[in-house]
N, C-alpha and C positions, 0 to 999 in steps of 0.2 A: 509662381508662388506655391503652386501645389505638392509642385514636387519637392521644395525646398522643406516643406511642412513632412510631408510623408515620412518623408529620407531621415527624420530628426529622431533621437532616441526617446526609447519610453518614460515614464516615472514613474518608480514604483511606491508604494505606498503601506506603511505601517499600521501605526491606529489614529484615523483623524482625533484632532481634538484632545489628545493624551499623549504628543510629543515630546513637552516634558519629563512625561514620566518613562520615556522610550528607554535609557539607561537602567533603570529599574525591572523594565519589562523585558530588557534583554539577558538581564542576569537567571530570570526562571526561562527564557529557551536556550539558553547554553545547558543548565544544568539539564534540563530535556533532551538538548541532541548527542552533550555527551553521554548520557543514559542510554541513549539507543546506540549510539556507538558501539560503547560499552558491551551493552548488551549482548547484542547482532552481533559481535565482531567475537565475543567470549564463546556464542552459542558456534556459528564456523569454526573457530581455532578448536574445542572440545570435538566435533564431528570430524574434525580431521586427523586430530592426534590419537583420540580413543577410539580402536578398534570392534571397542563391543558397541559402536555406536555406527560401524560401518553396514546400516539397513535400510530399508526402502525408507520405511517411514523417517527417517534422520536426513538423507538423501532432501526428501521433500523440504524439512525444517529446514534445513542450510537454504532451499533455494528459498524458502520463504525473507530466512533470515537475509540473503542476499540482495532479494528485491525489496524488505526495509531498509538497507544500508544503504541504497542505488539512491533510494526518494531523499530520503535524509541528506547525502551528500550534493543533491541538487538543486533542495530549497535551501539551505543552513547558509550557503554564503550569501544570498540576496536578501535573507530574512537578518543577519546580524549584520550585516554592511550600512541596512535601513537602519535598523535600531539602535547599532554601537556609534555610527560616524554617519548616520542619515545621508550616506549613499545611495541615491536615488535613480541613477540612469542609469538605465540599459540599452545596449546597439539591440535593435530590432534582428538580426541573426541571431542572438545570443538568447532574447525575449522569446522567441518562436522554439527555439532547440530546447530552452529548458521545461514549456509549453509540451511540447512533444514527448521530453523523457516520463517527465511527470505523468499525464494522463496515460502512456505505452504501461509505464510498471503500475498504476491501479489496476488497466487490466487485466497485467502478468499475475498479480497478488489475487485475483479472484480466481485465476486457473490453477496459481497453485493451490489454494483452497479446496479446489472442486479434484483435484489431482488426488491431497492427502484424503479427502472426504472418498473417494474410489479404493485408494490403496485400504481404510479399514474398513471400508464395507466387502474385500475379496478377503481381509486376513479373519474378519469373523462370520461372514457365511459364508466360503468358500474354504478354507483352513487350509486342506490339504492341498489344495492346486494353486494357492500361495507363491512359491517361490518358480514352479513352474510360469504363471502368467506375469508377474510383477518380476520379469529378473532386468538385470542392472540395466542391459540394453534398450530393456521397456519405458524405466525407468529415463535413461536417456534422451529417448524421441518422443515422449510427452515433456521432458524440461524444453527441449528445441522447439517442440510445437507449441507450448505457451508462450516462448518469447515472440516465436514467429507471429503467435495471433495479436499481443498485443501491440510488437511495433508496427506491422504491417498496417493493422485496424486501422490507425489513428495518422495515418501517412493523407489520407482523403482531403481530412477537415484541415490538415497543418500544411501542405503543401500551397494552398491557397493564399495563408497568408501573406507567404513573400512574395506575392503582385496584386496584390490588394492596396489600394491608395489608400491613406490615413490623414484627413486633411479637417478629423475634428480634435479636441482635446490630445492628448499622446498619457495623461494621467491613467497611469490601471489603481484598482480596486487593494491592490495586495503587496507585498514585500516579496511575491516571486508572479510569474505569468503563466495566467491559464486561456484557455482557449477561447472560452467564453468571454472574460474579460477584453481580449485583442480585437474579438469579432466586434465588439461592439462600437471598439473607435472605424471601425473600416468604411471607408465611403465608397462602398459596393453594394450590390446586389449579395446577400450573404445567406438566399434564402438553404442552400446548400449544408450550408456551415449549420444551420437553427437544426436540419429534420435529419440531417445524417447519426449527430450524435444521439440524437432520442432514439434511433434504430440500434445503434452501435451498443448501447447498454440496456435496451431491451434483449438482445441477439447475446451477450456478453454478460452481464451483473446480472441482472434478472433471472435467465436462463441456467447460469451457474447456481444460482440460490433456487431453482425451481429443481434441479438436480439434485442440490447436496441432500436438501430437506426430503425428497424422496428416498435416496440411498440410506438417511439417517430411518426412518421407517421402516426398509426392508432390513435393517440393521436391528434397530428395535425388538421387531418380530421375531428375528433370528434369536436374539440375548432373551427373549422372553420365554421360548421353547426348549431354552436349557434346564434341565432339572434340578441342577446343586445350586443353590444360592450365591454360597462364594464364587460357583464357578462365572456366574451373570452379572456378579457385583464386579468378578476381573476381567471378564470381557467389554464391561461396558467403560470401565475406570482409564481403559486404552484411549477410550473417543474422549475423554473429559477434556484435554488440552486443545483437541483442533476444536472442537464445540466450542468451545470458551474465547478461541483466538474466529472464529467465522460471526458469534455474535458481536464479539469487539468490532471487526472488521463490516459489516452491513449495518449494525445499526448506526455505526457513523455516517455511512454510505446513504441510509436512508433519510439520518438526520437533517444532513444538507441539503438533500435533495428536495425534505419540505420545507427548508427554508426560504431554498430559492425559488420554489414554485407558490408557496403562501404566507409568506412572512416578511411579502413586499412594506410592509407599515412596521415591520421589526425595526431599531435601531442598527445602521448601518454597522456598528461595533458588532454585534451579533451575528453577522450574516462573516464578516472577517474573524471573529475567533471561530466559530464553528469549521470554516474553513480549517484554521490551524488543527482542530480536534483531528480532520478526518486527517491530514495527512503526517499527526505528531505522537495522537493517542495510541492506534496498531501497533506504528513500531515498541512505541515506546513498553505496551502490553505484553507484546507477544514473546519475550524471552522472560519474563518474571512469568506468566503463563506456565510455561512451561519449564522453567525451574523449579515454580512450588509444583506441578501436579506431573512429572516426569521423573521416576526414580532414579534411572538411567542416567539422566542431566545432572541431580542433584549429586548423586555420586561420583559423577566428575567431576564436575564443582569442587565438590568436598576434596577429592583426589589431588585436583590440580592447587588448590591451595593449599594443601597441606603439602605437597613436595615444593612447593615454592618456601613456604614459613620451616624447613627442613635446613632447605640450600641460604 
């Protein structure tokens, strides 16, 4: 009987209680992921077609952009399959992989964070050794070395799942699968599964924010020792867009995290949209970000529309 249980697919899960209104609710996350599409998809095509955009720091944004597109493409079809046609199963291989992608590029998106936060801390106190330290190669084996840490990371906690017996509920929490979610139908010993990921974003999310927020200081210090005004107000007008996308980015990170650690007597609705914020709001942020505060971007933009409304 047990196995016949385990073996059985998951259900995933919308917003209890507001079923009804799931059509309705599905029309503002379409118009949200084609926004990030959109977005992320305009901000790579402009980095690759415009040349004056071929630099470290654009380098970074595309992979930024990249690993919002990656998340997006990998919840949007289990979150509108629930919501449009209340599709609900998923094969436990399928549940586990998407589990994996998911939490892998969170912690790709804090490396790239902590990557652009290095690249302007060497282009504003270091200036001249610039293109000497940061060249395209460098560039290179820090994008391989963020993917490597965060798929590699999160291989511990997910590899378990697929011989872990599941022999209570098969119902998850959400419209796509996370880890924590999965652990907790499993009828194992999962103490593994609890203290791993508390290290993993300790060693990872924390440490990265324990980083950037330092570099941003010796940065500070740096723009504060300049003596032209305009010159401080243009050295610092550089960081405005990752500052803007790293607080978008952690205090959702943080937001959740007090959810699920103290807002056990929250309305279960709460603890499920919160979830959608951290992994809908970034993307959705991160190319109007940097649209309005990027001249560079903006005049592509401007650029590529206007030889389009031309032809």
């Amino acid at each position: 009987m047990w196995s016949n249980i385990s073996a059985a697919p998951f259900l995933l899960t919308g917003f209890p209680g507001l079923e009804e209104a799931h059509p309705w609710i599905s029309i503002l996350f379409f118009v949200v992921y084609v926004s990030v599409l959109l977005g992320n998809g305009t901000l790579l095509y402009l980095i690759k077609d415009n040349h004056s955009l071929h630099e470290r720091m654009y380098y970074f944004l595309a992979m930024l952009a990249g690993t919002d597109l990656m998340v997006t493409l990998t919840t949007m079809p289990t979150v509108m399959g629930v919501l449009w046609v209340n599709h609900r199963e998923i094969s436990q291989g399928s549940c586990f992989l998407q589990a994996y992608i998911i939490h892998s590029l969170s912690v790709v998106e804090s490396g790239v964070l902590l990557a652009m936060a290095y690249d302007r801390f060497i282009a504003i106190c270091t200036p001249l050794m610039y293109t000497s330290i940061l060249t395209n190669y460098w560039v290179m084996k820090v994008g391989l070395g963020v993917l490597m840490r965060g798929f590699l990371s999160l291989l511990p906690p997910i590899l378990p799942l697929y011989w872990f017996p599941y022999c209570h509920s098969h119902v998850l929490s959400h419209a796509f699968c996370l880890h924590q979610d999965v652990m907790k139908l499993a009828c194992a010993d999962v103490t593994f599964n609890r203290v791993y990921p508390v290290i993993l974003v300790a060693l990872t999310f924390f440490l990265d924010v324990l980083i950037i927020l330092f570099s941003y200081i010796l940065i500070l210090k740096t723009v504060m020792g300049i003596a032209s005004r305009e010159e401080r107000t243009k050295a610092f007008s550089t960081c405005v867009s990752h500052i803007s996308c790293v607080l978008v980015f952690y205090i959702t990170v943080i937001g959740l995290t007090f959810i699920h650690r103290f807002g056990k007597h929250a309305p279960h609705v709460v603890h499920i949209t919160m979830s959608y914020v951290y992994f809908l709001f970034p993307p959705f942020m991160n190319p109007i970000i940097y649209s309005i505060k990027t001249k560079q971007i903006q005049r592509s933009i401007i650029r590529l529309f206007s030889v389009r409304s031309r032809a």
